[in-house]
C-alpha positions in Angstrom: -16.1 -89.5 102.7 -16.1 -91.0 99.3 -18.4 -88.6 97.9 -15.9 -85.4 99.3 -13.0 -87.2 97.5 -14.5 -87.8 94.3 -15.8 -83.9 94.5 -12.2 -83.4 94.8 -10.6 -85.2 92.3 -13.5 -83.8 89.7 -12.3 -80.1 91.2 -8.5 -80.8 90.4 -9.5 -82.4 86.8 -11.5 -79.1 85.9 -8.0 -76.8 87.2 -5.4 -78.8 85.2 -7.4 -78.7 81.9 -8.1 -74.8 82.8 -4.6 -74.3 83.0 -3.8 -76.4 79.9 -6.2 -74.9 77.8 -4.6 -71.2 78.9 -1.2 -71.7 78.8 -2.0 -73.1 75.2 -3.9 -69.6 74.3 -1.3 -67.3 75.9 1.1 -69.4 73.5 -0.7 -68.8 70.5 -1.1 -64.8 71.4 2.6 -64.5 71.9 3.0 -66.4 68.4 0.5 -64.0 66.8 2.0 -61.0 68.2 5.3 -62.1 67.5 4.0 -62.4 63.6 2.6 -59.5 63.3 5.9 -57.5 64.8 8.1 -59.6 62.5 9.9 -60.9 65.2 9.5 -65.1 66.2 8.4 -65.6 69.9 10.8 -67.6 72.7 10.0 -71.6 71.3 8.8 -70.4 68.4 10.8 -71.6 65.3 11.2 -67.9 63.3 10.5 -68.1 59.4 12.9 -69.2 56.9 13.5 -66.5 53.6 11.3 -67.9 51.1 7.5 -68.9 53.4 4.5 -66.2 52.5 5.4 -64.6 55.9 8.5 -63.3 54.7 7.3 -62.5 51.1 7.1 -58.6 50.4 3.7 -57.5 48.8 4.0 -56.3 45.0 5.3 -53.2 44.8 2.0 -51.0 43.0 4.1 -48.2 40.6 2.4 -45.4 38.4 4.7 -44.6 35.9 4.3 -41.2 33.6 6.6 -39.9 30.9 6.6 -37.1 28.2 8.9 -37.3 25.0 9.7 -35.0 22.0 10.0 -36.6 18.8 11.4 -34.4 15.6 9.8 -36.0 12.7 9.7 -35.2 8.6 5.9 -35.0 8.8 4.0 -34.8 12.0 0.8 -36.0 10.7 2.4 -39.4 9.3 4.3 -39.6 12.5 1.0 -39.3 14.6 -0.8 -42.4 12.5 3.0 -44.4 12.8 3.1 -43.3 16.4 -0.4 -44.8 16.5 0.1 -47.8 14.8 3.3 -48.2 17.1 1.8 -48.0 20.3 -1.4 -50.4 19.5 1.1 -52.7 18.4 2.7 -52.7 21.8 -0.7 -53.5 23.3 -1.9 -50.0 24.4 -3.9 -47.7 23.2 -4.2 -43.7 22.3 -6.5 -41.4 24.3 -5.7 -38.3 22.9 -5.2 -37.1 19.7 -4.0 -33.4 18.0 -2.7 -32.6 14.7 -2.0 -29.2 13.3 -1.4 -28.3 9.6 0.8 -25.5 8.9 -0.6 -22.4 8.3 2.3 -20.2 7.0 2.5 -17.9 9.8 5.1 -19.1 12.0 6.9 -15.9 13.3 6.1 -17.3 17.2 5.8 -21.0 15.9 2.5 -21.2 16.0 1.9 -21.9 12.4 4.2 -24.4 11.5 2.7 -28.2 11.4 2.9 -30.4 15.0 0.7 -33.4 16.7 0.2 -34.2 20.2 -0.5 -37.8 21.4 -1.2 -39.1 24.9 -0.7 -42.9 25.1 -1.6 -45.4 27.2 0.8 -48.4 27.2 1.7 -51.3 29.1 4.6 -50.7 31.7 6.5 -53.2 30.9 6.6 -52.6 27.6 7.2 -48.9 28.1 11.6 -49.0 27.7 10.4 -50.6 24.4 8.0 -48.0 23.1 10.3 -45.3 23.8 13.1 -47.4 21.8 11.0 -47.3 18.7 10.2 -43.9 18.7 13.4 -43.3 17.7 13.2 -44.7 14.4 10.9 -42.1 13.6 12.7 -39.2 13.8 15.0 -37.5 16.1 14.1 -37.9 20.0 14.5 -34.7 21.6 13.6 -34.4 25.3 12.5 -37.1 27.6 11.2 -37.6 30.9 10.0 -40.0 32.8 8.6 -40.6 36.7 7.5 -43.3 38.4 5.4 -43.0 42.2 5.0 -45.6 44.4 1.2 -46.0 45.4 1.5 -49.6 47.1 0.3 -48.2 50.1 -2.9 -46.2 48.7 -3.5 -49.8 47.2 -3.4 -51.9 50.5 -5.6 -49.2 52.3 -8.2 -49.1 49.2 -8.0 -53.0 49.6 -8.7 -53.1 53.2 -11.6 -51.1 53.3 -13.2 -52.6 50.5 -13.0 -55.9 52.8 -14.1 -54.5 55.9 -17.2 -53.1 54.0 -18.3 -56.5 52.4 -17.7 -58.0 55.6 -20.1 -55.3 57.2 -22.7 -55.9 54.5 -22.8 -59.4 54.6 -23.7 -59.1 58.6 -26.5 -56.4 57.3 -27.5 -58.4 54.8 -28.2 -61.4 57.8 -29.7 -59.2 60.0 -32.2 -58.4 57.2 -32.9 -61.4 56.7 -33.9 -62.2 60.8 -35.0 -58.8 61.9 -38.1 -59.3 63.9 -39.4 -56.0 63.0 -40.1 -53.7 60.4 -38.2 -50.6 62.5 -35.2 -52.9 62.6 -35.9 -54.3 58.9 -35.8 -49.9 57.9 -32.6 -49.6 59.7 -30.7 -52.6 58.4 -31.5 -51.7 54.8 -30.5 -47.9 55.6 -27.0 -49.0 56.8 -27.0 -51.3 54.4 -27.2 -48.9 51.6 -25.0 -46.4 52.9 -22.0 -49.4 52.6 -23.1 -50.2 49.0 -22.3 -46.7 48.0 -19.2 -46.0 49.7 -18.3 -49.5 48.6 -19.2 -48.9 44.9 -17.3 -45.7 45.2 -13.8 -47.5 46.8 -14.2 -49.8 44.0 -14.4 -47.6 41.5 -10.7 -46.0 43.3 -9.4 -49.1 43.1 -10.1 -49.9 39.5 -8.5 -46.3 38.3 -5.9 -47.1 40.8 -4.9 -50.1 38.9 -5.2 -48.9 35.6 -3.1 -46.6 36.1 -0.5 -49.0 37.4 -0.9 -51.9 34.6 -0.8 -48.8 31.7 1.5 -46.4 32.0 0.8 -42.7 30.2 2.9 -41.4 27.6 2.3 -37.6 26.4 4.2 -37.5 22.6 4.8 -34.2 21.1 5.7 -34.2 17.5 7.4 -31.3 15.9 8.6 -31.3 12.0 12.6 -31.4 11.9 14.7 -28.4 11.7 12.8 -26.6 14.6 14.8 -27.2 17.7 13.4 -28.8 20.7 12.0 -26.7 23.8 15.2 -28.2 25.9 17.8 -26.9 23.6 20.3 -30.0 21.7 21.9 -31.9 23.9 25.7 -31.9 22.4 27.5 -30.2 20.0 26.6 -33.0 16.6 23.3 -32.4 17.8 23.6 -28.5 17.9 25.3 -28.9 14.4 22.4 -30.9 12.8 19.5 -28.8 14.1 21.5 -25.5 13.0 22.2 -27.6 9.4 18.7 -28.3 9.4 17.3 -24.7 10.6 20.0 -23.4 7.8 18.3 -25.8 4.9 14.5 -24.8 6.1 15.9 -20.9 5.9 17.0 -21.4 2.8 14.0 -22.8 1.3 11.6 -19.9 2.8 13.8 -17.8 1.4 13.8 -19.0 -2.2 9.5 -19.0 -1.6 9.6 -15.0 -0.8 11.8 -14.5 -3.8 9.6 -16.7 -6.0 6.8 -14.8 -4.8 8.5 -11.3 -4.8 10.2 -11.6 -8.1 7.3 -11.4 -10.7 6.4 -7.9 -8.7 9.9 -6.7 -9.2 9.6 -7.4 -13.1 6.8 -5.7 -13.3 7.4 -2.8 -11.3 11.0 -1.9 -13.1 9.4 -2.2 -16.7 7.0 0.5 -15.2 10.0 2.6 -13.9 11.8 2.5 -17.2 8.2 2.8 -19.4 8.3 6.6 -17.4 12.1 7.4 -16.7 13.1 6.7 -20.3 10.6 9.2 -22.3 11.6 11.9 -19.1 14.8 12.1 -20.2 14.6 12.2 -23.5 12.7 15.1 -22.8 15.4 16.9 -20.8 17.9 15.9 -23.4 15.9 17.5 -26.4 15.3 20.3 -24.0 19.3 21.2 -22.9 19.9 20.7 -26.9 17.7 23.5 -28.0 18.7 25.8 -24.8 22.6 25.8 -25.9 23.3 29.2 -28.0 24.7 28.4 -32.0 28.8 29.1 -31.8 29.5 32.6 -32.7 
């Protein structure tokens, strides 16, 4: 009798701490699940603004621009340009100049630079501020995408493959056989590459976002921007300045014209003059003596 009641007792002991223990797990599922949804569970105290559950994750922005810059000489402006953005902590990783050539019926000949700029994005509003003690700044644009998400995925499968590795790695180290040794080291280099290539993503990825890329197109002044001027002083100056650059390609063709025209008239008059003396000497001995 004593030995059935102690049985008992030991069989009611094991289905109270049973239930315990799940009532405690169901509690902690429902406080999981309710995390994960963003919403608290029933007794379950919900997160105050301010605790890391609550926190959004940084915000991963590529930012691009593109600016036009009218500038006295677009060579000096490229190396000020330079000098401008290394200053700011970037760098330069493109390059053009082109000297004028004296053939600029389609514009092709006159003198210009292209840049492409990297430079930090905070320090971007900045950058384009300065460019406009340079010279005149013509067009601008800039755009900004939002890649936060490409970021967390990149992130998560870079996890999930060192995680897998590291369990390849130990069954490597304990596989009882050569066959499973040959397999493990198979799979295992298969996640090292895609790994190495994710990482490689994810690097670009945030260069991208910490530098942001700046394509500068220099153009001498008195040429008017591709987007036309913007208000009517500005119309005024580029048409001042287009007026003044006339003027003085004008004054070069007549400098180089005018020693031709010298020339050529002192050969017109060299033959006209003797002509008509001819044809004077001529008509005077053709008239008749008076009667």
């Amino acid at each position: 009798m004593r030995r059935f009641l102690c049985t008992t007792a030991i069989a009611l002991t094991v289905a109270v701490l049973a239930g315990c223990e799940s009532g405690s797990d169901a509690s902690s599922g429902a406080g999981s699940a309710a995390g994960a949804s963003g919403v608290a569970a029933p007794g379950v105290p919900a997160a105050g603004p301010g605790t890391p559950g609550e926190v959004a994750a940084d915000r991963q922005v590529v930012q691009t621009g593109s600016v036009t810059v009218a500038v006295e000489d677009p060579a000096e402006g490229s190396r000020r340009v330079s000098e401008l953005v290394e200053a700011a902590g970037g760098r330069v990783d493109q390059r053009t100049e082109q000297a004028a050539t004296g053939e600029e019926e389609d514009g092709d000949g006159r003198a210009a630079a292209d840049l492409v700029v990297r430079v930090p994005t905070d320090a971007l509003t900045g950058v384009l501020a300065d460019l406009d003690e340079l010279g005149d700044v013509g067009a601008v644009s800039v755009s900004r995408s939002d890649v936060t998400a490409t970021a967390v995925d990149l992130d998560a499968r870079i996890s999930a493959l060192q995680t897998s590795a590291a369990r390849l790695q130990g069954l490597m180290d304990g596989a009882g056989s050569t066959a499973d040794l040959l397999a493990a080291e198979k799979a295992l280099s298969e996640r090292q590459e895609e790994l190495e290539s994710l990482q490689s993503q994810r690097a670009l990825l945030a260069d991208q976002v910490a530098l942001a890329t700046l394509t500068i197109h220099l153009d001498p002044v008195g040429v008017a921007p591709s987007g036309g001027p913007d208000g009517f002083l500005e119309a005024l100056g580029t048409g001042w300045r287009a007026l003044l650059t006339t003027l003085g390609a004008v004054f070069v063709v007549l400098g180089v014209v005018l020693p031709w025209v010298v020339v050529a008239a002192l050969l017109t008059a060299a033959v006209l003059v003797p002509l008509r003396l001819v044809r004077r000497r001529a008509a005077a001995a053709a008239v008749p003596p008076p009667a």
